[in-house]
N, C-alpha and C positions, 0 to 999 in steps of 0.2 A: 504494500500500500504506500510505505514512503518515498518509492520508485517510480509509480504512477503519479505521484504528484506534483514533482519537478517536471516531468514531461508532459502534464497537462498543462502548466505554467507556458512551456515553449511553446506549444500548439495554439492557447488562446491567445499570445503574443503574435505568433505568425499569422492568424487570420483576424485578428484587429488591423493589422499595419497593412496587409493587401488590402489593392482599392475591388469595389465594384467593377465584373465588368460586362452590366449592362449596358451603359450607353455605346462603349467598345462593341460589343455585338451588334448590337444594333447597327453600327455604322461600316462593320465589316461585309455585313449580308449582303450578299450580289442583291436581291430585289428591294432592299430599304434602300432608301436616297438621304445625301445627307451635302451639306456645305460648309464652310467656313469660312466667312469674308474679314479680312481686317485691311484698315484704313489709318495713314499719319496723315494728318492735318491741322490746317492755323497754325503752322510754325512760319515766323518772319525770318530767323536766321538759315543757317548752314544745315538743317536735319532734312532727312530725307521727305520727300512728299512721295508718296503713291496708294495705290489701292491694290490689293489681292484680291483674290476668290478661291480658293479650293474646290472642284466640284467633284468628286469623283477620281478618276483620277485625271484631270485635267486643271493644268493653276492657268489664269486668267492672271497676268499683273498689267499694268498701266503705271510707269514712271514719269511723275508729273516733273517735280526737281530734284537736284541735287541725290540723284539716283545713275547708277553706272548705264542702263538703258533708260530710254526716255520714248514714251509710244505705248503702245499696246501691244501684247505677246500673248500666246498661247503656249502652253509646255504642255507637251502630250507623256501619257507612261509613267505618271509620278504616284505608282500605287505606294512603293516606299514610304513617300511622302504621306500620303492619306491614310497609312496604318501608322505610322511615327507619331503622326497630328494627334489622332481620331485615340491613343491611347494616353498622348500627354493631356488631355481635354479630359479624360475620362478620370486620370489620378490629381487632377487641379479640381477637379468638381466643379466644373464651369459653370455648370446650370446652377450651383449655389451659389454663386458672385452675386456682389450686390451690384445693381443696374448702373451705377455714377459713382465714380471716385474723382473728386474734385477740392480745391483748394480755393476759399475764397479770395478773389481779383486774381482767379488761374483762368479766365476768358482769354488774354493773349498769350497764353503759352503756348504750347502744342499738346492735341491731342490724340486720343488714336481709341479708333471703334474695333469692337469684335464684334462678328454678329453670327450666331449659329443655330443653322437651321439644319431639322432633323426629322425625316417621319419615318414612323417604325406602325410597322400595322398601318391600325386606323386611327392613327393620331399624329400630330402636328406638335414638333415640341418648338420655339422660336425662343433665344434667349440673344439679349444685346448688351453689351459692355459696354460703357465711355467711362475714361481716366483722363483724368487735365492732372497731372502732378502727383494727385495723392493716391497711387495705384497700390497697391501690397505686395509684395516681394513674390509674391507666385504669380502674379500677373504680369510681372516687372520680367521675370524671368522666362514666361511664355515670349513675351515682345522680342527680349534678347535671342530666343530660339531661335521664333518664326524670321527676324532678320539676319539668321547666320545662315539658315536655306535659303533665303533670297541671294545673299553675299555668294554662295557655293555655286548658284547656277546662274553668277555673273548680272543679275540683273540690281542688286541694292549696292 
């Protein structure tokens, strides 16, 4: 008995600290549809402006400034990419975020939207992030991701 109960200690540990991987499923399954759009914007200086989309596996960016491509692209074949996303989103608990992380007199800073849509079955799940400044360090870290796969496939 005092054998078993060191090793129930590790076991409740190990499935405490795994995420959920409902939304994961859901967004792996060939017939559910799902997307990811994020956006920088209303920056006056030197940070990047653009907009993404994830659809599938297809990224949609558009380089408005201070981006290494400038225009509209399509990248085809980014399943990698859509399973990478689709499980950082699932252990960030995105659909738990709060709607606005903002900083009062953070209107001229730069901000940046996430927006994620998702239907599984017969339902419609739509969840949208804005951060002006006062973002939280797992969202801060999402941003820092999603811009090092832009950087890698030459377009941020």
């Amino acid at each position: 008995m005092k054998r078993l109960f060191p090793l129930a200690l590790v076991l409740a540990g190990i499935t405490a600290c795994s995420p959920s991987k409902t939304l994961y499923k859901n967004m792996i399954t060939e017939n559910e549809s799902w997307s990811f759009a994020w956006e920088s914007k209303a920056c006056m200086g030197t940070c990047a402006l653009y907009t993404a989309k994830l659809e599938g596996n297809t990224l949609n960016f558009k380089g408005i400034r201070n981006t290494q491509f400038v225009g509209d692209t399509l990248l085809q074949g980014e399943s990698q990419f859509n399973d990478d996303l689709a499980l950082l989103l699932e252990q960030l608990n995105f659909n738990s975020l709060d709607s606005l992380y903002q900083t009062e007199g953070a209107m001229d800073g730069p901000h940046y939207t996430y927006h994620l849509e998702c239907s599984a079955s017969n339902s419609m799940v739509s969840k949208e992030v804005v951060t002006q400044q006062n973002e939280p360090e797992k969202l801060l870290a999402l941003r820092k991701w999603l811009n090092r796969q832009l950087q890698k496939k030459g377009l941020l």
